[in-house]
Backbone bond lengths (Angstrom), bond angles and torsions (degrees), N, CA, C in turn:
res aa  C-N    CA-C-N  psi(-1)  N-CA   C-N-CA  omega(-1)  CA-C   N-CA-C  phi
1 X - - - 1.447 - - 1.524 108.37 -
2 X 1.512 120.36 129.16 1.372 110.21 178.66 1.646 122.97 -96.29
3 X 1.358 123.17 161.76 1.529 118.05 -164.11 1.242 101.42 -53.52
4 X 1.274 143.14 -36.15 1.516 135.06 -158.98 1.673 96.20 -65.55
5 X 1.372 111.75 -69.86 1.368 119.30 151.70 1.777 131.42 -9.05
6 X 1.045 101.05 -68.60 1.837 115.78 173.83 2.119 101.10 -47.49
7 X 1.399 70.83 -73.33 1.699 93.94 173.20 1.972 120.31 -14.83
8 X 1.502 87.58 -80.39 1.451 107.68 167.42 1.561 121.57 -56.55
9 X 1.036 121.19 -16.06 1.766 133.30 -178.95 1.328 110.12 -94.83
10 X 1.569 123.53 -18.15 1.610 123.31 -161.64 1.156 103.72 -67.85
11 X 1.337 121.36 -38.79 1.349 108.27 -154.19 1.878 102.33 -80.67
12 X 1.430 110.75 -2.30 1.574 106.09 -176.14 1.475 102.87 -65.65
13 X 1.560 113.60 -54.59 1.581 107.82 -176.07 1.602 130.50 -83.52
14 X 1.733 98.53 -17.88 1.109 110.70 -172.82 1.756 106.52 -67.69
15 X 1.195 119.69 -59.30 1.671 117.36 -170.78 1.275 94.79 -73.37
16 X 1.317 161.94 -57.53 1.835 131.47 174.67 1.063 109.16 -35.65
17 X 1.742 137.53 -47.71 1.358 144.67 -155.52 1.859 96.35 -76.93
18 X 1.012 142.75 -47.92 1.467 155.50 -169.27 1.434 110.64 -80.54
19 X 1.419 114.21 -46.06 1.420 114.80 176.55 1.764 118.04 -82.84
20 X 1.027 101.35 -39.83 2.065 112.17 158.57 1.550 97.12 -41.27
21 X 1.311 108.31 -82.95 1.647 122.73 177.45 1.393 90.70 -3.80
22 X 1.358 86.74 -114.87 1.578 130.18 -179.44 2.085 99.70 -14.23
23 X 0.960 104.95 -58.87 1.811 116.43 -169.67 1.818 90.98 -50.42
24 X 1.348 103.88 -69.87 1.652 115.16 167.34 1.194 129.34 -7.44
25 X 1.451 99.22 -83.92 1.413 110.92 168.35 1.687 123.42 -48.19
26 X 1.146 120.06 -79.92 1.205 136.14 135.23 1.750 117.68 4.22
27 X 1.426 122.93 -60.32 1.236 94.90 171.47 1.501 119.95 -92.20
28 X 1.758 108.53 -15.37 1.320 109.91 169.59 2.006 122.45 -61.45
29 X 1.012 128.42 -29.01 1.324 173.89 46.37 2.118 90.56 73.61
30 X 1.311 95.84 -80.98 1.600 97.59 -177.84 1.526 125.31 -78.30
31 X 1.196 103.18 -21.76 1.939 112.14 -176.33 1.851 95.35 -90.67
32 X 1.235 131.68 5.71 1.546 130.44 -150.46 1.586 84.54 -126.87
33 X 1.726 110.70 -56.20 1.545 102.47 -163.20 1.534 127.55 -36.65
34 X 1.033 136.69 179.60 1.155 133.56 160.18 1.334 122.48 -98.57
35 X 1.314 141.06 166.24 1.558 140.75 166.36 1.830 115.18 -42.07
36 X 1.660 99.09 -52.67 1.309 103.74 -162.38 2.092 107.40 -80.18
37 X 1.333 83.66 -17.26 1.840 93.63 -172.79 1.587 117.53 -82.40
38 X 1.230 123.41 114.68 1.985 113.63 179.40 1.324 94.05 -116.44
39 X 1.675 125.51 31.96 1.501 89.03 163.44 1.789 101.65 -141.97
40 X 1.154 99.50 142.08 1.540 115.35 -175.25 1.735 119.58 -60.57
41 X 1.128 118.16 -34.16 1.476 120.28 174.16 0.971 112.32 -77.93
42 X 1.560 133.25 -49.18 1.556 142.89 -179.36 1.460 95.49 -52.53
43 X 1.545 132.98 -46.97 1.351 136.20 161.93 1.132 122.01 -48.05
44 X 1.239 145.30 -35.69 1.478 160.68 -159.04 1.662 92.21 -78.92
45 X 1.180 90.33 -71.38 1.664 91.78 -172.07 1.791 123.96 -103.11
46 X 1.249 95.43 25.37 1.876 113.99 149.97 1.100 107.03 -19.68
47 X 1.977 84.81 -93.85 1.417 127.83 -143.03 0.955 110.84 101.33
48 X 1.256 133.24 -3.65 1.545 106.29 166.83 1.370 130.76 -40.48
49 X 1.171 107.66 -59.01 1.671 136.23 170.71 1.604 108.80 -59.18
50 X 1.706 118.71 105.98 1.393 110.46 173.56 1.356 109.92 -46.49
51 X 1.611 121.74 -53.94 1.642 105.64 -151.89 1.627 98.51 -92.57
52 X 1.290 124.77 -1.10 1.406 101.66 -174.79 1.814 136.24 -80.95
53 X 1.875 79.08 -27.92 1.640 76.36 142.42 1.071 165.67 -4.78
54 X 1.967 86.06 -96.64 1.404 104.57 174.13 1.722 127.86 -63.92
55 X 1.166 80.32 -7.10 1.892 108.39 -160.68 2.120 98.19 -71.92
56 X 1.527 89.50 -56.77 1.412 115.27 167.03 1.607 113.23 -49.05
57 X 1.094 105.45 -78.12 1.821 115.51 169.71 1.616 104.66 -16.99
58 X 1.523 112.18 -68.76 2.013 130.11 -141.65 1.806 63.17 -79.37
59 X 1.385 146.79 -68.93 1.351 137.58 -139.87 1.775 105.55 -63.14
60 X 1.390 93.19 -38.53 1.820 93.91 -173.59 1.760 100.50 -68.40
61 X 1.190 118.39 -35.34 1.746 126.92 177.41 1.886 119.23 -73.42
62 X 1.159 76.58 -10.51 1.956 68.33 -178.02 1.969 89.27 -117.34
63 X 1.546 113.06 -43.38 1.728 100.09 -173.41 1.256 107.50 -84.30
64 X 0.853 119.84 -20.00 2.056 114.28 -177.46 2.063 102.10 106.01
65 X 1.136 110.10 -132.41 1.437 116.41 -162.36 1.358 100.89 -124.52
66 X 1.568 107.36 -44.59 1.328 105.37 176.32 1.482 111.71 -81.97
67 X 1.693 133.00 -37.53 1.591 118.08 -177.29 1.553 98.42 -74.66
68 X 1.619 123.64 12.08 1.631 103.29 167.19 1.197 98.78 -111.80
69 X 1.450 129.49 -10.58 1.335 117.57 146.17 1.380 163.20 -58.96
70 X 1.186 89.26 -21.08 1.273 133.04 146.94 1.464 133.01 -85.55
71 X 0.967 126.15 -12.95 1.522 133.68 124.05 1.200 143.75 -37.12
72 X 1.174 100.27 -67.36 1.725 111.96 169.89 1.458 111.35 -75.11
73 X 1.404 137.58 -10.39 1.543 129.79 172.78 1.317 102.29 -50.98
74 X 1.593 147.33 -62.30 1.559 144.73 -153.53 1.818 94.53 -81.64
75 X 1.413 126.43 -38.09 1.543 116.47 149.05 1.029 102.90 -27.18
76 X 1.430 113.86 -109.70 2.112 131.87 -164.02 1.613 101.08 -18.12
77 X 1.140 110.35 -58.95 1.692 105.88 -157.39 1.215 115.65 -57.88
78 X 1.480 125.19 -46.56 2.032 125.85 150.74 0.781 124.48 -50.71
79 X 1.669 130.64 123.46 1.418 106.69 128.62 1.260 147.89 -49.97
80 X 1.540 138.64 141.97 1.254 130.48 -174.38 1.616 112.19 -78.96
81 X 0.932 127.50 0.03 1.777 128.52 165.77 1.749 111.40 -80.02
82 X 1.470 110.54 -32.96 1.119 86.89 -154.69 1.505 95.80 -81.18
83 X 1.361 113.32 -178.18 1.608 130.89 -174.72 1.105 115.01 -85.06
84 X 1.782 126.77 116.98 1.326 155.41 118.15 1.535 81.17 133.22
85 X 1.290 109.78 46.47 1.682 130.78 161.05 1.696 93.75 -31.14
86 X 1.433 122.20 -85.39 1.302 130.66 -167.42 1.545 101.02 -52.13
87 X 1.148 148.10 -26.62 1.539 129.78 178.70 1.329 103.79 -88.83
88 X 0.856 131.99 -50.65 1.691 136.76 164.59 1.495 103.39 -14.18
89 X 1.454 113.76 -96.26 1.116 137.91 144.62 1.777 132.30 4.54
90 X 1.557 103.95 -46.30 1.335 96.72 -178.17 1.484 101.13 -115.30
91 X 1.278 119.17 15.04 1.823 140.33 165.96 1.773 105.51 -88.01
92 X 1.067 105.47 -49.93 1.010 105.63 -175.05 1.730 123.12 -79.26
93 X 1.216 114.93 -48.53 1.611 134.17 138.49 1.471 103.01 -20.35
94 X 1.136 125.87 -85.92 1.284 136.85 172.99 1.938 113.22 -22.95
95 X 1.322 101.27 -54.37 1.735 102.54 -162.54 1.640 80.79 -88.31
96 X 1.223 143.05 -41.53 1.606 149.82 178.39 1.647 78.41 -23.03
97 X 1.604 97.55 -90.73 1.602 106.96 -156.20 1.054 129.91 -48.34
98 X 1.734 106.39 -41.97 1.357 97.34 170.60 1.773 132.61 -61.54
99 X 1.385 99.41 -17.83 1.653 100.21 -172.93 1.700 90.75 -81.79
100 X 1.235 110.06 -33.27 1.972 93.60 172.77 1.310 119.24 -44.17
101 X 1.920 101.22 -47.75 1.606 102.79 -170.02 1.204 106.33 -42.07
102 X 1.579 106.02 -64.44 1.944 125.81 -136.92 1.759 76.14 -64.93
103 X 1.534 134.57 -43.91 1.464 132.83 -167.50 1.640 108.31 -45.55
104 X 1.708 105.53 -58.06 1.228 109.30 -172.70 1.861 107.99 -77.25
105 X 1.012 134.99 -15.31 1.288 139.98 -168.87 1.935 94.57 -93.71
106 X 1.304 112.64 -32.40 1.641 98.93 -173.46 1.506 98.76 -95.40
107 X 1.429 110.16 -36.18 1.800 106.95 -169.63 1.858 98.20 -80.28
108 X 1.206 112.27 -78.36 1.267 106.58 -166.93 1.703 122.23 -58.34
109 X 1.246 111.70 -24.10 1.610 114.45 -159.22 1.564 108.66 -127.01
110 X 1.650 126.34 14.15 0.895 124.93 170.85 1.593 151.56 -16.66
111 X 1.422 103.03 -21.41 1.475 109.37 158.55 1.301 133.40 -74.49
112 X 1.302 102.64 -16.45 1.285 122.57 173.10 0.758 156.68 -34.02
C-alpha cells in the first residue's frame, strides 16, 4: 500500500479508535466518580477506580507526557456532572485528534 494511500484511509480507523477511547474513559470516568468529586483527572489518579489507574500508568508509558497531555485536555474542559459528559467528551477528543493528525500530516509530513 503506498503513503498517499495509507494517508487517505487514516481517518477510517483513526476516528472510531479516538472516539471509543475517549467514550471509554469518559463513561467509565462518570459511573465511578463520586458525588463530592467534578473533576476527571483528580479521579484518574485517586484510585478510587481499580482499573483506571492502571489504564493511566500503561497510557503515560506507551504516549510519553506530552501524548498524555494531550489526552487529558477534552477530560479538563467538562465537567463530570453535567449530562452526556461521555459524548461531549469523546466528540470533542475525536475532532482534538483529528486536527493534530491533518496538523502533523500538513506541517511535519507534507509530501504526503
Amino acid at each position: 500500500m503506498s503513503e498517499t494511500r495509507l494517508v487517505e484511509v487514516v481517518l477510517y480507523w483513526y476516528s472510531p479508535l479516538a472516539f471509543g477511547l475517549y467514550g471509554l474513559i469518559a463513561l467509565r470516568i462518570s459511573n465511578t466518580i463520586g458525588e463530592d468529586n467534578d473533576n476527571a483527572i483528580k479521579h484518574l489518579f485517586s484510585g478510587d477506580d481499580y482499573l483506571m489507574l492502571p489504564i493511566t500508568i500503561i497510557l503515560f508509558a506507551l504516549s510519553g507526557i506530552i501524548g498524555a497531555l494531550f489526552f487529558f485536555v477534552p477530560l479538563a474542559i467538562f465537567k463530570v456532572k453535567r449530562d452526556h459528559f461521555d459524548i461531549y467528551v469523546a466528540s470533542f477528543g475525536t475532532i482534538f485528534f483529528i486536527a493534530l493528525l491533518y496538523l502533523f500530516l500538513v506541517g511535519i509530513f507534507p509530501s504526503l
